[in-house]
Every structure is written in C-alpha cells, then in structure tokens.
ROLUMTOR-283716 format. One line per field, with one value per residue: residue number from 1; residue in one letter; x, y, z of N, C-alpha, C, O in turn. Coordinates in steps of 0.2 Angstrom, whole numbers. Layout:
BEGIN
resi <- (NUM ...)
resn <- (a ...)
n_east <- (X ...)
n_north <- (Y ...)
n_up <- (Z ...)
ca_east <- (X ...)
ca_north <- (Y ...)
ca_up <- (Z ...)
c_east <- (X ...)
c_north <- (Y ...)
c_up <- (Z ...)
o_east <- (X ...)
o_north <- (Y ...)
o_up <- (Z ...)
***
This chain:
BEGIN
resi <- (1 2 3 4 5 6 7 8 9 10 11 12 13 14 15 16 17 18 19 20 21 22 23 24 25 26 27 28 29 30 31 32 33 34 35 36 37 38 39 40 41 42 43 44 45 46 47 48 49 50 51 52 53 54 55 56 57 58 59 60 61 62 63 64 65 66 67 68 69 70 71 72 73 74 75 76 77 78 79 80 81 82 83 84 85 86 87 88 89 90 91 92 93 94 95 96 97 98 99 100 101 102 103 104 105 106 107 108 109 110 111 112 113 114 115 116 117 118 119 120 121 122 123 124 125 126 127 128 129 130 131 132 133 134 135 136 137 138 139 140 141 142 143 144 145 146 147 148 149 150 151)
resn <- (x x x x x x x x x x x x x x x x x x x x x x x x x x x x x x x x x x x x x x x x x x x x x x x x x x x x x x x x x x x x x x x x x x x x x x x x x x x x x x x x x x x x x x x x x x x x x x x x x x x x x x x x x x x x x x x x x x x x x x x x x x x x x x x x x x x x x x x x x x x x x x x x x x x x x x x)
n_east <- (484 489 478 479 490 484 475 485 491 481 477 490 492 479 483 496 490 480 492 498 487 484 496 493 483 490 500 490 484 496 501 487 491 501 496 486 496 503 494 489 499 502 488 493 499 490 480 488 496 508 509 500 509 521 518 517 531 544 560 575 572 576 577 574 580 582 584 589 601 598 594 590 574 574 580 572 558 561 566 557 543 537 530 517 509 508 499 484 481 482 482 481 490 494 497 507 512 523 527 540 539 535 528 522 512 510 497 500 491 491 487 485 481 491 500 509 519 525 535 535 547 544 550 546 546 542 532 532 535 551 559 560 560 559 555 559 555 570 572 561 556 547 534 530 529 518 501 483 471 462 463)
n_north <- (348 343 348 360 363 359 367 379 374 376 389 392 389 393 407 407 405 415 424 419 419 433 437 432 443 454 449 447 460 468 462 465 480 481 475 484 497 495 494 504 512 510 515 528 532 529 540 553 558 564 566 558 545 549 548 536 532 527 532 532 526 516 513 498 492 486 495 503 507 504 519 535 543 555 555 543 550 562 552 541 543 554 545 543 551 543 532 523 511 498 484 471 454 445 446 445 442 443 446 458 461 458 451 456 453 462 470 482 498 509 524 526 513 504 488 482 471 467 462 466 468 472 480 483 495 499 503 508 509 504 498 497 485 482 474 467 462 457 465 475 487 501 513 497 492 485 482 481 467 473 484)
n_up <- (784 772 762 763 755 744 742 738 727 716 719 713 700 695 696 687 673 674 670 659 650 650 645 632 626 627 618 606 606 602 590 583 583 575 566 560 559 548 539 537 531 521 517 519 508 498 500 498 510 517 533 538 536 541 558 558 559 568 578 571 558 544 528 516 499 481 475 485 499 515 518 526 534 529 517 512 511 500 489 490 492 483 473 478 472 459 465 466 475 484 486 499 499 508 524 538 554 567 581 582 569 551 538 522 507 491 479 469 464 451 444 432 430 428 437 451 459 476 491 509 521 537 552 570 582 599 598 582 565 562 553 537 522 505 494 475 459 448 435 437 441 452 444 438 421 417 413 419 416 401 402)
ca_east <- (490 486 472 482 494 481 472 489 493 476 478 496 490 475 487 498 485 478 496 499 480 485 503 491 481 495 504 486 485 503 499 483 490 506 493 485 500 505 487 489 506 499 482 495 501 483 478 495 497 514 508 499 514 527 515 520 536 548 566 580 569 578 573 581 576 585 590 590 602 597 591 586 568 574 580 567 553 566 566 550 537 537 529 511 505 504 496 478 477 485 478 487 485 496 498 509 515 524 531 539 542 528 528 517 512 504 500 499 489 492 480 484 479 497 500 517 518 529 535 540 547 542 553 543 551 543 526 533 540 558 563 554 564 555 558 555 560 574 569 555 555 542 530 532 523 511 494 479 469 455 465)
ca_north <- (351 341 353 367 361 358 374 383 374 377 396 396 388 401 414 405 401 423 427 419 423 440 437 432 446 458 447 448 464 471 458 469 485 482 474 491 501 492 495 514 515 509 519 535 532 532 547 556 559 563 568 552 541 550 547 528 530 527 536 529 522 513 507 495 489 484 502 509 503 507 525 536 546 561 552 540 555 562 547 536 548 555 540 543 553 537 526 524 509 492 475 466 448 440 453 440 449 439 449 464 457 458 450 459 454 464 472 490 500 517 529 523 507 497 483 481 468 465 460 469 466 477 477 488 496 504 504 512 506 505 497 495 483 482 467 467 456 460 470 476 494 506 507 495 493 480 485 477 466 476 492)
ca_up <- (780 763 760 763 749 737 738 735 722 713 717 708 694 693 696 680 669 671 668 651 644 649 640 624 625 625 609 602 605 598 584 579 582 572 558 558 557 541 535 538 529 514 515 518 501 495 503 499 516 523 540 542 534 546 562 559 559 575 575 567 554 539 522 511 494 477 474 494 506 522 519 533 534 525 509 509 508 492 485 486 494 477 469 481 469 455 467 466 478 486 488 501 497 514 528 543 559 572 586 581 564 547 529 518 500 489 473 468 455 447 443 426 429 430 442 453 465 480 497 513 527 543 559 575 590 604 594 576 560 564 546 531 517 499 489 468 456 442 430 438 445 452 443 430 414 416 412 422 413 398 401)
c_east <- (490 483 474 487 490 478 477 492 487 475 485 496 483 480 493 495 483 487 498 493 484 491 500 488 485 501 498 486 489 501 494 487 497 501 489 491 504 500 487 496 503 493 483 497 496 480 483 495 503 514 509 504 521 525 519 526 542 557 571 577 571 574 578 576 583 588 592 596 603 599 585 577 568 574 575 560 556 564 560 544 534 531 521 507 504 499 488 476 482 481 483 483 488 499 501 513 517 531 531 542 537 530 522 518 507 504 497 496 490 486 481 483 485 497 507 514 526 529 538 539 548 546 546 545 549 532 525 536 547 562 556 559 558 559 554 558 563 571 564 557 548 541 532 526 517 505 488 475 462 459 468)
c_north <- (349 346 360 366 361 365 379 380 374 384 397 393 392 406 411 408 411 425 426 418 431 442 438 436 450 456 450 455 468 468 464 476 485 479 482 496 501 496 503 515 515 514 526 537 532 538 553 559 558 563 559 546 542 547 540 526 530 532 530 526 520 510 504 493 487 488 505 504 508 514 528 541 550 559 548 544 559 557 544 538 550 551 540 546 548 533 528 519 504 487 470 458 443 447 446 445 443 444 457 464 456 457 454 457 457 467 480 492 506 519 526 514 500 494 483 475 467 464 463 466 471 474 486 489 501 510 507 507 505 505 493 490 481 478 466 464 461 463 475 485 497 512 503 496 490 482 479 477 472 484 492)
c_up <- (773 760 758 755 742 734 737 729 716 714 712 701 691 690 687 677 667 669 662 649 646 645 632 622 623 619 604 599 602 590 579 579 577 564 554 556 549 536 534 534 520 512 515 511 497 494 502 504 520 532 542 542 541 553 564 560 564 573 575 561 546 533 515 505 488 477 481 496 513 522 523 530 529 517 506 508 500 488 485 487 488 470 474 475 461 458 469 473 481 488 491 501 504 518 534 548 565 575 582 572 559 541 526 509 497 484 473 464 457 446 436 423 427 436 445 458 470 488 502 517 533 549 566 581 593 601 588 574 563 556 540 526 512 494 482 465 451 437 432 444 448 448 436 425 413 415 414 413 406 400 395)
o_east <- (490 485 472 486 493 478 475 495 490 471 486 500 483 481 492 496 484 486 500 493 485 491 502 488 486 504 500 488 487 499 495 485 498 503 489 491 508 501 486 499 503 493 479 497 497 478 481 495 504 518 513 504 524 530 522 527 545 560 571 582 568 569 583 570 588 594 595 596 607 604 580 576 564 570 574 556 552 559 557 540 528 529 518 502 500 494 486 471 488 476 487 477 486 503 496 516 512 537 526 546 532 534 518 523 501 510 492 497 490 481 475 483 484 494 511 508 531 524 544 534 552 545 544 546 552 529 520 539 546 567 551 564 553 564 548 564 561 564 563 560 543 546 535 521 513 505 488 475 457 456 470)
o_north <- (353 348 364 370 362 367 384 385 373 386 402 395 394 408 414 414 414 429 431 415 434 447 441 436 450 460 454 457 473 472 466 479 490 479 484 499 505 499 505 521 519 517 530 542 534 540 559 565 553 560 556 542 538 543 539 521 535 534 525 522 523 506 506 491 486 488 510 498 512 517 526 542 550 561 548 542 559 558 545 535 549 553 535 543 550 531 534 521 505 488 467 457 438 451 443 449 439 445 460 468 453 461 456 459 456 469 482 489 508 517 524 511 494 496 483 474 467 466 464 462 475 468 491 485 506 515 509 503 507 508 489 494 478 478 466 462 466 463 479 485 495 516 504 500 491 487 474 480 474 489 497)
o_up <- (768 754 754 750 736 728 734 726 710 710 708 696 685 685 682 677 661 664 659 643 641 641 627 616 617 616 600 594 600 585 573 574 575 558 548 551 547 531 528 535 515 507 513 509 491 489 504 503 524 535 545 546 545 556 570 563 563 567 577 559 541 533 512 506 491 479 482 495 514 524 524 524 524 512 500 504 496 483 479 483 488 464 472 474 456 455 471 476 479 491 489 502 504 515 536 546 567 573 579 570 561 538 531 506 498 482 476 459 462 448 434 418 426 441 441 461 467 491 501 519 532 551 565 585 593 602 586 577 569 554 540 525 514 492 482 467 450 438 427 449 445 448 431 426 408 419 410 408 409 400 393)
***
C-alpha cells in the first residue's frame, strides 16, 4: 500500500511540475509575442504603413498622451498617424513586457535628423494593443528641435 502512495505522489508532482513549465512557456510565449507586436508598431511608423499599424490593433483601442485623452482609432490616425511621414527611425533603448502590460523607452529620429525621446505604456487584450499611453516631458512636443549630434 506504501508504494502505491508513493508512485502517486511522484506521478502528481510530474503531472505539476508539466503543467507550470507549460504555464511558463505560454507567459514566455505571450511575453515574446507582445514584445514583437510593439516591435512592429514602431517599424509601421517607419515603413509608413497603416495597414501594418492597424493589424496591431485590438478593438476599442485608446490613446492617451499630454495632448490626447483617451482617443479612439479614428482620431488617433487624424491626429498622430500624420507624423509617420517625419520618422526616419527608433531606437528602443528598454522594451519590458510583463503580462498584458509593456514600458517602452525610446528615441526617435526624423528624416531631418532630430531626436525625441519617450516612454510608453502598452496595455494587450485578446492578442492586440488595446491602449497605447505616450509620455513626453513639458515642453517637449513631437518632433522637437533637438538636432542629433554633427547635424
């Protein structure tokens, strides 16, 4: 009877054991694919690609920033989409993604060779953006005026 007790309790710690590695694969997993969908929001704004930008995006999808509060899809293609055709490029310098949840810091360059930097925060729902919030300091609009060094 002992023996019996033992090899069940060393199958339900197997049976454990496969189901939170399968749990961390599936974090891993979501982890990278929400690190890619950030990656691709950015490189649709390179690309001037709305197709590819909209792709990303889940429904109801808000964005907030200094001048936005919580404006929907439509307005934020009006409003900030407009601004693809300065961008030459981004450098993300801290990309962190935990659940459905992402910081991102990074800096921007223009085709004229200015610099912006800034912080977002990404919410994700159902495998899409859900909310985008864009954080810049005072003064500081898109693009500003900084000019990368030797320009």
């Amino acid at each position: 009877m002992r023996n019996k007790f033992k090899k069940n309790d060393v199958g339900r710690v197997f049976a454990i054991t496969l189901v939170l590695l399968g749990s961390g694969c599936n974090n891993t997993d979501n982890r990278t694919a929400n690190q890619k969908m950030i990656k691709d929001y950015y490189a649709a704004y390179e690309k001037k690609d709305w197709n590819m930008l909209n792709s990303l995006i889940g429904e109801g999808f808000v964005f907030n920033s200094p001048n936005d509060d919580h404006i929907d899809l439509k307005t934020y293609k009006e409003r900030c989409w407009p601004n693809a055709v300065n961008i030459k490029r981004f450098d993300i310098e801290k990309l962190v993604v935990d659940g459905d949840d992402a910081f991102v810091i990074y800096n921007g360059w223009t085709n004229d060779g200015r610099v912006f930097r800034n912080t977002e925060y990404f919410k994700f729902k159902d495998g899409k953006i859900k909310e985008n919030a864009c954080y810049f300091g005072p003064g500081i609009s898109y693009p500003n005026n900084t000019k990368a060094p030797g320009q």
